[in-house]
C-alpha distance (Angstrom), angle and dihedral (degrees) to the residues before:
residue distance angle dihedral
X1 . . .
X2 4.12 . .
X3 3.50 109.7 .
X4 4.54 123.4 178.9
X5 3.40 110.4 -87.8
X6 4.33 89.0 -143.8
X7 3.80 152.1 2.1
X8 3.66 96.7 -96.3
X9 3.83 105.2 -168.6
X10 3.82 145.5 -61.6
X11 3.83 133.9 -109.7
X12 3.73 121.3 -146.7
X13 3.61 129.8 -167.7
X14 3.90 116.6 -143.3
X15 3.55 143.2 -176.2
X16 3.72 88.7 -173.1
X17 4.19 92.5 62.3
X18 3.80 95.0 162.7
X19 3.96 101.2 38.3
X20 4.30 87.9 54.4
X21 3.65 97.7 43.0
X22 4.09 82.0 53.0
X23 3.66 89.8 47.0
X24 3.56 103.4 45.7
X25 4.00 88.0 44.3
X26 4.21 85.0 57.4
X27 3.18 108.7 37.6
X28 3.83 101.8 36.9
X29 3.94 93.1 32.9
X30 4.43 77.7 -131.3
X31 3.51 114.8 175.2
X32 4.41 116.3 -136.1
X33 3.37 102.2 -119.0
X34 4.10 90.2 176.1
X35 3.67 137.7 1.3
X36 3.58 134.1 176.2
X37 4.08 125.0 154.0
X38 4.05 92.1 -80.4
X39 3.63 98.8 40.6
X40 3.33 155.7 17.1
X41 3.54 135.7 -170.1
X42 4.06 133.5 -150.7
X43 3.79 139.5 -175.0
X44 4.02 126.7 -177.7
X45 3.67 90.8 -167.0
X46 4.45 133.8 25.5
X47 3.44 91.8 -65.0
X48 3.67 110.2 109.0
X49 3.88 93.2 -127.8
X50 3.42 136.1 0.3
X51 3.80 96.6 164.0
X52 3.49 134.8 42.5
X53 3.70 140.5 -165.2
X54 3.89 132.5 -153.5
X55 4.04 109.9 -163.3
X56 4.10 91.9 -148.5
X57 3.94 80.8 -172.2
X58 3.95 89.0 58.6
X59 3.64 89.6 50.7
X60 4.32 97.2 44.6
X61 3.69 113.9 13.1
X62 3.73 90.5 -150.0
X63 3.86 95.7 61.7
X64 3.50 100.3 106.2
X65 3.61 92.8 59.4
X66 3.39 96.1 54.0
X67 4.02 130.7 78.1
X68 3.48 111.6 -67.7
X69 3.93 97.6 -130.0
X70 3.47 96.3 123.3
X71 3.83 94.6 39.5
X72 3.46 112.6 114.6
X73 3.93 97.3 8.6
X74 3.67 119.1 145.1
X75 4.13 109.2 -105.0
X76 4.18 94.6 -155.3
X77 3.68 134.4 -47.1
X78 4.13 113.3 -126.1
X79 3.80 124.2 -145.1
X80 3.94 118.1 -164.2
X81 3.46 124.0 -131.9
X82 4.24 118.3 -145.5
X83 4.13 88.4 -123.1
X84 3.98 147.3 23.5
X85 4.02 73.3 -128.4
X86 3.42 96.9 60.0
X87 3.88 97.1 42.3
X88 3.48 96.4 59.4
X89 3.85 97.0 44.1
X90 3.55 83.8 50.0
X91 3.89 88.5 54.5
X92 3.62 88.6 42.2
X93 4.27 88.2 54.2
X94 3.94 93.8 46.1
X95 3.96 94.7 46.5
X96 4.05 89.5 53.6
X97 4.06 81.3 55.7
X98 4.12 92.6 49.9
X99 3.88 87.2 -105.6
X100 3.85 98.6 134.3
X101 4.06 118.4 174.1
X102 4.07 114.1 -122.7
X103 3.98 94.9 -148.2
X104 4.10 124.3 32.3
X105 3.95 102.9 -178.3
X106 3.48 132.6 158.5
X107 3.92 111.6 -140.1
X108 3.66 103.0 -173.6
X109 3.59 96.8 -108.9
X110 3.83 88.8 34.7
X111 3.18 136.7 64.9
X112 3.41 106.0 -167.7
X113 4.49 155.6 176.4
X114 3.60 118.5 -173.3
X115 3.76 114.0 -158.1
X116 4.27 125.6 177.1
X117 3.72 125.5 -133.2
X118 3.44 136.8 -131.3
X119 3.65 90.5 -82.7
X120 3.86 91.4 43.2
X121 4.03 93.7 -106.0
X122 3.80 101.9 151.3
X123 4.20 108.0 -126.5
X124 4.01 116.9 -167.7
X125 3.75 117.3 -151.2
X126 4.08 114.1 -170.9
X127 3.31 150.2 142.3
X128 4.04 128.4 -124.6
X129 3.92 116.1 -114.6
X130 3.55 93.5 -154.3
X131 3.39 134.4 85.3
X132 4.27 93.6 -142.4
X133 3.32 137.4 9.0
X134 3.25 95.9 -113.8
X135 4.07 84.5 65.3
X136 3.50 93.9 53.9
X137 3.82 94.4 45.9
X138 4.15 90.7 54.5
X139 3.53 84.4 54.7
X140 3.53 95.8 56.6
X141 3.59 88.2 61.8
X142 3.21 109.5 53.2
X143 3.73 142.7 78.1
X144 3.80 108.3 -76.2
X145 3.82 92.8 45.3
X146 4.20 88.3 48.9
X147 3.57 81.5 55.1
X148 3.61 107.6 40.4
X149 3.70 107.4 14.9
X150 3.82 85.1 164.0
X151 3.55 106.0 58.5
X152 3.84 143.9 -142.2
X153 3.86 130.2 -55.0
X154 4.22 111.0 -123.3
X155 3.68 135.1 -178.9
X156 3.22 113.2 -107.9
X157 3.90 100.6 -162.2
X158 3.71 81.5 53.5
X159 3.38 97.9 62.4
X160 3.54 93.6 36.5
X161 3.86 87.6 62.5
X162 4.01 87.9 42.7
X163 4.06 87.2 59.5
X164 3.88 91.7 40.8
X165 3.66 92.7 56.3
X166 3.44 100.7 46.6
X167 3.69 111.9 -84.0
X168 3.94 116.9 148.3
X169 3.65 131.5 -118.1
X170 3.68 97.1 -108.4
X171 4.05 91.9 52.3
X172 3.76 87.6 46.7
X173 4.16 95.9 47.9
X174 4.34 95.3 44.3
X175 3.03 107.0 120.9
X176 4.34 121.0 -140.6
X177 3.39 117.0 -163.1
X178 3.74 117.0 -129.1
X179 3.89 141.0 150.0
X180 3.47 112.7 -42.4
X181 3.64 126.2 -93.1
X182 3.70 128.3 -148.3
X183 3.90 123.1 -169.1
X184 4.23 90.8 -112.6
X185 3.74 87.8 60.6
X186 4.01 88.6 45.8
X187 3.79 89.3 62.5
X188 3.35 103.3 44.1
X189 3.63 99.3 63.4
């Protein structure tokens, strides 16, 4: 059985972009490792995020008009897995069981499959690509994450069959930029 080796983080959705990003920088003492209009991302410790904020005014200008229902809701919550190895295997296990993921991207320091619950609560299982946090957080700051802080769809039967013929970690993590993917294009394929 392959089980996550950590909690890795949590993504919140906000209409109230400014006031969280404040809140989670006093209360949690968290670091912003990146920010741009949609997004921002924090960490308290070397991980290169533990939380994450969704500006839902960034993504319809008219959201702070509206009901605040989905203010303040919790986007997914990620688990890390100890390999790219044991990801896939794991993907492998939960497709056998009908358990298919919804999004397979690859965010540069991420590889990663978002699948929903029962109760629709998005969960992402992945794996890091670097070797330290410190890796990871570099990335963050340079040019192909400023362009694509999202990430890159992948198959993951592909690289299931990479791994099962022989194909190291380190081909399997690399990361190739590409257009960016977003989660509604994901599941509409």
């Amino acid at each position: 059985m392959v089980k996550p080796i950590q909690l890795a983080h949590f993504v919140f959705q906000t209409r109230r972009f400014p006031e969280m990003l404040k809140w989670y920088q006093d209360v949690l003492e968290a670091d912003v490792r990146f920010q741009n209009p949609l997004l921002a991302f924090l960490s308290f410790d070397e991980e290169h995020h533990r939380i994450a904020l969704i500006d839902l005014c960034a993504v319809d200008p008219d959201a702070e008009q509206k009901l605040s229902s989905a203010s303040g809701t919790v986007e997914h919550v990620a688990f890390t897995y100890a390999s790219i190895a044991d990801l896939l295997e794991n993907y492998a296990r939960l497709k056998k069981m009908g358990i298919e993921p919804h999004w397979c991207v690859h965010h540069g320091m991420t590889i990663s499959m978002y699948y929903g619950d029962p109760d629709g609560n998005h969960i992402e299982l992945q794996v890091d690509t670097f070797d330290t946090a410190d890796q990871a957080n570099e990335f963050m700051l340079g040019e192909a994450f400023t362009k694509n802080p999202i990430g890159v769809d992948y198959d993951p039967d592909e690289l299931l069959e990479k791994l099962r013929n022989g194909a190291d970690a380190a081909t399997l993590l690399q990361y190739h930029e590409g257009p960016a993917s977003t989660p509604q294009q994901s599941a509409n394929r």
